[in-house]
C-alpha positions in Angstrom: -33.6 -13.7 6.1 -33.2 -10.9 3.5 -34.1 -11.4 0.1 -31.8 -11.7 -3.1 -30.1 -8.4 -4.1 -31.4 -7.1 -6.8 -29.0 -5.0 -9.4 -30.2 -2.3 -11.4 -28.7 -1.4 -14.6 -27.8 1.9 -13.6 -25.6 0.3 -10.7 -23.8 -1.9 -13.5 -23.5 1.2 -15.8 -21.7 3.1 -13.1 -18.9 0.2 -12.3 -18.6 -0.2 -16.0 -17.8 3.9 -16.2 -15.7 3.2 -12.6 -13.6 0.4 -14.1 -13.1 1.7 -17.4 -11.8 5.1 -15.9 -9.1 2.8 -13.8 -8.2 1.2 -17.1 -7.8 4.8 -18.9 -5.9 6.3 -15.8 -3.6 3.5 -15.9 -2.6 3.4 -19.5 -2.4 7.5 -19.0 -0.1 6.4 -15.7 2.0 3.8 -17.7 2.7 6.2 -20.5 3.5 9.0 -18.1 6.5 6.7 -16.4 7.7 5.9 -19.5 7.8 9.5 -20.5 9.2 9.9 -17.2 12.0 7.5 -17.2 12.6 8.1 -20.7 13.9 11.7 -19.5 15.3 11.3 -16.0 17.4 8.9 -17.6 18.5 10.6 -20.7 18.6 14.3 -19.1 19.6 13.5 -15.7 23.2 14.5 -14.1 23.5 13.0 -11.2 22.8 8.9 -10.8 22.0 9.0 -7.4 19.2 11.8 -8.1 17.5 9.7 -10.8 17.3 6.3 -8.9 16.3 8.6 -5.9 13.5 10.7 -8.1 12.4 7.3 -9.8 12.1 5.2 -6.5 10.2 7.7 -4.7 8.0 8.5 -7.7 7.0 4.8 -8.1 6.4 4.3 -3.8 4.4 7.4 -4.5 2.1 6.0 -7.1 1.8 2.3 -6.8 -0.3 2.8 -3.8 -2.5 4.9 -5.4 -2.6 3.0 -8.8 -4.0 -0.2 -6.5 -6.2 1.9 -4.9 -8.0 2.8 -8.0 -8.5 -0.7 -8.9 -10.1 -1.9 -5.8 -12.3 1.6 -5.8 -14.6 -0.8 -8.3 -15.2 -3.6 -6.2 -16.5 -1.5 -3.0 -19.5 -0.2 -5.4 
C-alpha cells in the first residue's frame, strides 16, 4: 500500500497560477464576445452572415474555454 500523497507548496502555487490564468482568460474571452457581438451586430450587412460568424465563433471557443478549466484539475 502506498503511502499518503504528500503536496508541496510549490505544487499548490502552480494550480493557484493555472487557475487564476483560466479565470483572467475568461474574463479577457467574455469581454472579447461582447466586443464581438457588440460589432457584428451593429456593423454587419447581411443577417445570415452575423448569426453564421457568431455561431461558428462560439462552437469554436466553448470547447476551448472548457478545456482550460479542467487543464487545473489534471495537475
Amino acid at each position: 500500500m502506498q503511502g499518503p500523497v504528500v503536496f508541496s507548496p510549490n505544487a499548490t502555487s502552480l494550480y493557484s497560477f493555472v487557475e487564476l490564468s483560466g479565470y483572467f482568460i475568461m474574463v479577457i474571452y467574455i469581454v472579447y464576445t461582447v466586443i464581438l457581438f457588440y460589432h457584428w451586430k451593429n456593423y454587419g450587412t447581411d443577417a445570415k452572415v452575423t448569426t453564421l460568424t457568431l455561431t461558428s465563433y462560439l462552437v469554436v471557443t466553448v470547447p476551448l474555454m472548457i478545456i482550460i478549466f479542467i487543464l487545473p484539475l489534471t495537475i
